[in-house]
N, C-alpha and C positions, 0 to 999 in steps of 0.2 A: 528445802526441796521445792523443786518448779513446778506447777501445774501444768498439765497438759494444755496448752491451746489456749495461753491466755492472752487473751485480746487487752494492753492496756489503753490505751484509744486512739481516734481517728485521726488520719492524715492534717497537718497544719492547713487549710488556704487562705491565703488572704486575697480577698479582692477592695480594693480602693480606687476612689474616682475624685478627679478635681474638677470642681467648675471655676475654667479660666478666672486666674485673678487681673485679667488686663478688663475693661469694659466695653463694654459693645455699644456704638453710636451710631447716628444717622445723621444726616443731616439735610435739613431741608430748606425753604428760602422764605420769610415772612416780608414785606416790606423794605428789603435789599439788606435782609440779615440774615444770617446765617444762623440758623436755630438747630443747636447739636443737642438730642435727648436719648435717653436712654434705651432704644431701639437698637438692634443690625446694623451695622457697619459692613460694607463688603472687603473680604479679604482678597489682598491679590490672588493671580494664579501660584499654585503650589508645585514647584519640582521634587516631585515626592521623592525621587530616587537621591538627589542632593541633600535633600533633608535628612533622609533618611543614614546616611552615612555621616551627616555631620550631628545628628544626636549619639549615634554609637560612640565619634571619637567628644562629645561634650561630656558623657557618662562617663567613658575612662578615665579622661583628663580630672573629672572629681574625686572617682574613686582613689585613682593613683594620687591625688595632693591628700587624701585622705587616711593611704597609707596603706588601701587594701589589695586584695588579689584584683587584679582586669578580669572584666567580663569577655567571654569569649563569645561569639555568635552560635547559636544552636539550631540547624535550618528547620527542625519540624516547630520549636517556640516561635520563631521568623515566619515562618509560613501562617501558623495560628495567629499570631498576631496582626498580619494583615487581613488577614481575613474577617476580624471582626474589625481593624481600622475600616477596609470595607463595609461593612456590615451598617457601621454609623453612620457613616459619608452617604452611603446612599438613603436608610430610611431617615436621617436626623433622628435617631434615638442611643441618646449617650447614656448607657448603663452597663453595667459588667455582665446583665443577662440578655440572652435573646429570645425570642419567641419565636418557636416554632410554625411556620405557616411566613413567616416575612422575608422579604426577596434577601439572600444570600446566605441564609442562616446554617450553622455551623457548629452550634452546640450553645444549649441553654447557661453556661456557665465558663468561666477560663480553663478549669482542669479538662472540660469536657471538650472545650475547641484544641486544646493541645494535645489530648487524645486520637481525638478526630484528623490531624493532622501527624500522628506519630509517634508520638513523646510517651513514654512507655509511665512514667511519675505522676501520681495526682498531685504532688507539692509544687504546685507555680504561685507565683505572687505576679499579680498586673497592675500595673498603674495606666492612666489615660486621662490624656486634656482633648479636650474641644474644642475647636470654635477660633482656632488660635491658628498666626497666619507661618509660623515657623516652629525649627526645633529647638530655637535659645529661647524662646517664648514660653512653649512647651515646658521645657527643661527647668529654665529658672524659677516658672510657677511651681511646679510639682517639690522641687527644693526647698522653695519656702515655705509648703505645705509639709506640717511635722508628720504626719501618719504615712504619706506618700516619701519623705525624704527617706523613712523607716527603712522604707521599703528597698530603695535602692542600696541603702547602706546595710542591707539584711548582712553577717558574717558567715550566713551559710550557703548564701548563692555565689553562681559564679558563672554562670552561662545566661544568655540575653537574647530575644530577637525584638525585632524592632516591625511595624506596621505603623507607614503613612499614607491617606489616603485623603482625597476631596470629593466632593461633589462638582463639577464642574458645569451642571446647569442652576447650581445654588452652593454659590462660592463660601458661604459661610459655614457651609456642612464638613467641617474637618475634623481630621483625628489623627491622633499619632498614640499611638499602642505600644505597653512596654509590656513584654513577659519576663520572668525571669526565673532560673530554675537551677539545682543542682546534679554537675554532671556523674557525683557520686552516687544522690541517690536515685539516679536515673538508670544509672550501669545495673543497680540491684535489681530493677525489674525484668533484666534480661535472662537472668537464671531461674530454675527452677526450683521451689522448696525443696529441703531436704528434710531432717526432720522436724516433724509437728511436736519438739516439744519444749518448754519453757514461757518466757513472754513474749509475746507480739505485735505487733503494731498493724492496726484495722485500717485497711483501705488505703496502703499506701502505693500501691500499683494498681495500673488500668485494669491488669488481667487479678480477678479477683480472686484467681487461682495459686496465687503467689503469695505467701506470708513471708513479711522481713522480722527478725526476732530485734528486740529490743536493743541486742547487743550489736548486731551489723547496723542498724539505722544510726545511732548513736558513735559506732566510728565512721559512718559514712559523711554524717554531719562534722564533724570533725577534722575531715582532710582538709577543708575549707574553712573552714572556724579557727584552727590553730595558727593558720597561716597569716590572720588577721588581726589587726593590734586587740589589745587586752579591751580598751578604753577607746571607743570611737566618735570621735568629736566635729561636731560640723556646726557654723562655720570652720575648716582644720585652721592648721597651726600655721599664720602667717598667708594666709590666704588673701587675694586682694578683688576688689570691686564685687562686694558682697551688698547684695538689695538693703534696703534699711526699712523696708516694712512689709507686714503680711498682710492680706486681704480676706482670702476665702478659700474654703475647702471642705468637700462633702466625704466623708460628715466634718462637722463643723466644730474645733475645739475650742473656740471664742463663739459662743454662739450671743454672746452681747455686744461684739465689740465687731465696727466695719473697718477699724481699719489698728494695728497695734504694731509697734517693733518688731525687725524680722527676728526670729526664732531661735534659742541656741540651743544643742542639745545632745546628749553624751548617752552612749548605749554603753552599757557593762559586756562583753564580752561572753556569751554562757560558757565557751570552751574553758574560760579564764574563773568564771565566778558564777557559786551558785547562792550565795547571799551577800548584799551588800546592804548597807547601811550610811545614806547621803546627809551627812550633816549639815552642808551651805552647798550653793550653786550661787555665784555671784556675777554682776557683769560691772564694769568698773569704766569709764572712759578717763584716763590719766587718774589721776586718785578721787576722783566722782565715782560713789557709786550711783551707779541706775536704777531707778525702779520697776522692779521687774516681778512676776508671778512665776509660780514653779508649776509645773504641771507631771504630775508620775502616775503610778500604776491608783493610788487613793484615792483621785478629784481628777481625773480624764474623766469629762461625759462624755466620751464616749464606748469605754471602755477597751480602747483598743491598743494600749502600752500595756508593757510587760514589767513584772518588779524592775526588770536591769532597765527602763527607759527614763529618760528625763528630760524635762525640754523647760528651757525659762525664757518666757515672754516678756519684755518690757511693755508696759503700757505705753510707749510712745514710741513711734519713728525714732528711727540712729538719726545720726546727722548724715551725710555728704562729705568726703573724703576727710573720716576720723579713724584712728586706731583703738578699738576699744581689746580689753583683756577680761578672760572668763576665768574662774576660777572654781572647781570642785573641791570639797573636802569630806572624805568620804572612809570607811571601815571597812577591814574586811576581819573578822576572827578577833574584833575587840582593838586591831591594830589601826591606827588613825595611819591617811595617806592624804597625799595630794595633789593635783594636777593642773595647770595653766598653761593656757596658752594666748594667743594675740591674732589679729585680722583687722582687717581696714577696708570700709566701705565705700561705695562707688561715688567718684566725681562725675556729672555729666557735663557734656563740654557748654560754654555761653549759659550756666545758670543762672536763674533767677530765681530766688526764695521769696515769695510773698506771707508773711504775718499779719496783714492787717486787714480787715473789711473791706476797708476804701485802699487803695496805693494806684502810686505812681510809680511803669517803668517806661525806660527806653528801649527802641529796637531799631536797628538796621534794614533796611529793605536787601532779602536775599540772602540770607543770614539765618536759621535755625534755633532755637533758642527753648531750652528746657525752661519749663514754668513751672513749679511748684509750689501749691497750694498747702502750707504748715496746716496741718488738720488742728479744731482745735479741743477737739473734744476725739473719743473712741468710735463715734458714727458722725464723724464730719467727711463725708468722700462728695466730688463732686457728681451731682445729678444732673447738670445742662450748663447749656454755654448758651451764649449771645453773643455773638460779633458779629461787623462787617463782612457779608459773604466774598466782596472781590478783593477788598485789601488784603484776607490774614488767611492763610492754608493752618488749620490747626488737627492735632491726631489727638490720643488720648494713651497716653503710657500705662498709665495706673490709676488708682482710687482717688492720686492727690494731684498727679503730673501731666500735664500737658506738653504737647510738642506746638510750637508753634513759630512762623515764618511769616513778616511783610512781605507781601510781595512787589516786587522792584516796579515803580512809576511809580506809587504812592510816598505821599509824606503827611504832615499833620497831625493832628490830636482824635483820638478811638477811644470808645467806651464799650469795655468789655464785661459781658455780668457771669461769671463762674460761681453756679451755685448761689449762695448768699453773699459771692465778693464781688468788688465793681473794682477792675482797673482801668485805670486811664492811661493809656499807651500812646506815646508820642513818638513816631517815626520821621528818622529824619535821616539823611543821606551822610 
């Protein structure tokens, strides 16, 4: 027998935030060196409207290798999402809340800016980078980030708006804003209750006048859930130029570790499964296995995986254009199952791998050339450069990779100091 008016609890949200894994430099000029520290970098100008279209079709193209439903564009999540991409670009403050009283503000929280804007659902989930001068940037950060990749690979969303936005008298002040939402349980708020009797679900529509009963939210979640593999796997199956290390992300599930292997990691499906039981999670390069950490709903510090989440870290960088294979083995109802699959990580064009303190390489004047620094420890990332300010144009990729170019008239012997490495680069025609 049902009770009258039972509330059994409140609407899901999730809000998450990344701070860019790329690093931010400056660079200034000492005695005709070029001294690059861990300061502001300026980022070019941003064609928001470009970006903006080419992260919408960067999400698809993952979801769809992924195997899921497309996200569709939702204009009132589209509209809320710009508006606090907005919101950061102008004041530089990257949080999923606003404060009230600060020029553009639009609601203290995401459900409440997608309210404010339309969206009849308190169920949104946001993701949002910073600082970051595109949307492959954006994208591939938030990917590598397990909490955040969650997010996008939620099985119950399926509708998206996208906010990108600059500061363009303080070009570092960027944002790109994801919302993401369900267009079933969004339809539910457009009716009115009927009867007030059995279970409920608390706060799941803007209008607080509206109860969803436990039974319409749960097929609602569903239209979208069923339609979505049982088991969902990222890296997916055969996937190619996948990053090979993670950095950082707020909150922080390595919070010891600056810089580890990128991420692998398999959601159970809720439409599919309400208990499971994972006996290995493995990652393998040719018959090497890797060593690697498991992280689930038991030892997340942060608490923010679900029994169905799993994610295995390697303690170390992948290599550069390797095919590795993962492997779950896993229960449901006492009944052992399994699943594998394979993917191959990114070559970048002219690399060079440095392993050693001291090394020696070669460069071409005019010529480009990834540099990468083998970390050698879990907080080896670099913290500052030295070189010649007018021979060497140098960026900064990541925690371990540099971009760097002779510039053509120069030849000779360079001493370069990365961090605690010294290379000696000799340019020659």
């Amino acid at each position: 027998m049902c009770k009258k008016n039972t509330l059994l609890h409140s609407i899901l949200l999730t809000s998450l935030f990344l701070f860019s894994p790329q690093l931010s430099f400056a660079v200034t000029s000492i005695d005709g060196q070029s001294v690059i520290t861990g300061d502001d970098k300026v980022i070019p100008l941003i064609n928001a409207r470009g970006e903006l279209s080419e992260a919408k079709k960067a999400i698809s193209y993952l979801r769809r290798g992924a195997g899921m439903v497309r996200f569709d564009t939702e204009p009132n999540l589209e509209r809320a999402a710009q508006m606090h991409a907005n919101y950061i670009a102008l004041n530089g403050i990257a949080l999923h809340t606003e404060s009230e009283g600060m020029k553009l503000f639009t609601g203290l929280d995401p459900k409440d800016r997608a309210v404010a804007a339309g969206y009849k659902s308190n169920f949104v989930l946001e993701n949002f980078s910073s600082g970051v001068p595109s949307s492959d940037s954006s994208i591939r950060g938030l990917f590598s980030a397990i909490y955040h990749r969650f997010g996008f690979l939620n099985p119950i969303v399926n509708r998206m708006g996208v906010g990108v936005a600059q500061n363009t008298k303080s070009r570092n002040e960027s944002a790109f804003v994801y919302l993401l939402g369900s267009s079933y349980l969004n339809s539910l708020c457009s009716y009115k209750s009927g009867k007030k009797e059995g279970y409920f679900i608390k706060g799941s529509c803007a209008d607080e006048k509206i109860f969803i009963s436990q039974r319409r939210f749960d097929f609602a979640k569903g239209q979208v859930s069923k339609r979505n593999p049982k088991l969902i796997v990222y890296p997916y199956n055969r996937q190619k130029n996948v990053d090979i290390a993670f950095y950082n992300e707020t909150p922080d599930p390595r919070p010891n570790d600056s810089v580890t292997g990128y991420p692998i990691s398999c959601e159970f499906n809720s439409a599919f499964f309400k208990d499971v039981n994972v006996s290995s999670f493995e990652l393998f390069l040719g018959r090497t296995k890797i060593e690697t950490e498991l992280m689930d709903v038991s030892n997340d510090p942060n608490s923010r995986f679900s029994q169905r989440q799993f994610a295995l870290f390697p303690l170390k960088p992948l290599e550069f254009g390797k095919t590795y294979s993962a492997e779950i083995h896993y229960s449901v109802r006492d009944r052992p199952k399994r699943k594998s699959w394979r993917f191959t990580t990114t070559l970048p064009s002219n690399l060079i791998v440095v392993n050693k303190l001291e090394s020696d390489i070669s460069l071409s004047p005019g010529i480009t050339y990834t540099l990468y620094l083998s970390p050698a420890n879990s907080n080896d990332v670099i913290s500052s450069i030295l070189a010649p300010k007018d021979v060497f144009s140098l960026s900064i990729i990541d925690g371990n990779t540099v971009s760097i170019r002779a510039n053509t008239g120069y030849s000779g012997a360079y001493t370069l100091e990365i961090g605690s490495r010294k290379i000696r680069a000799t340019v020659s025609r």
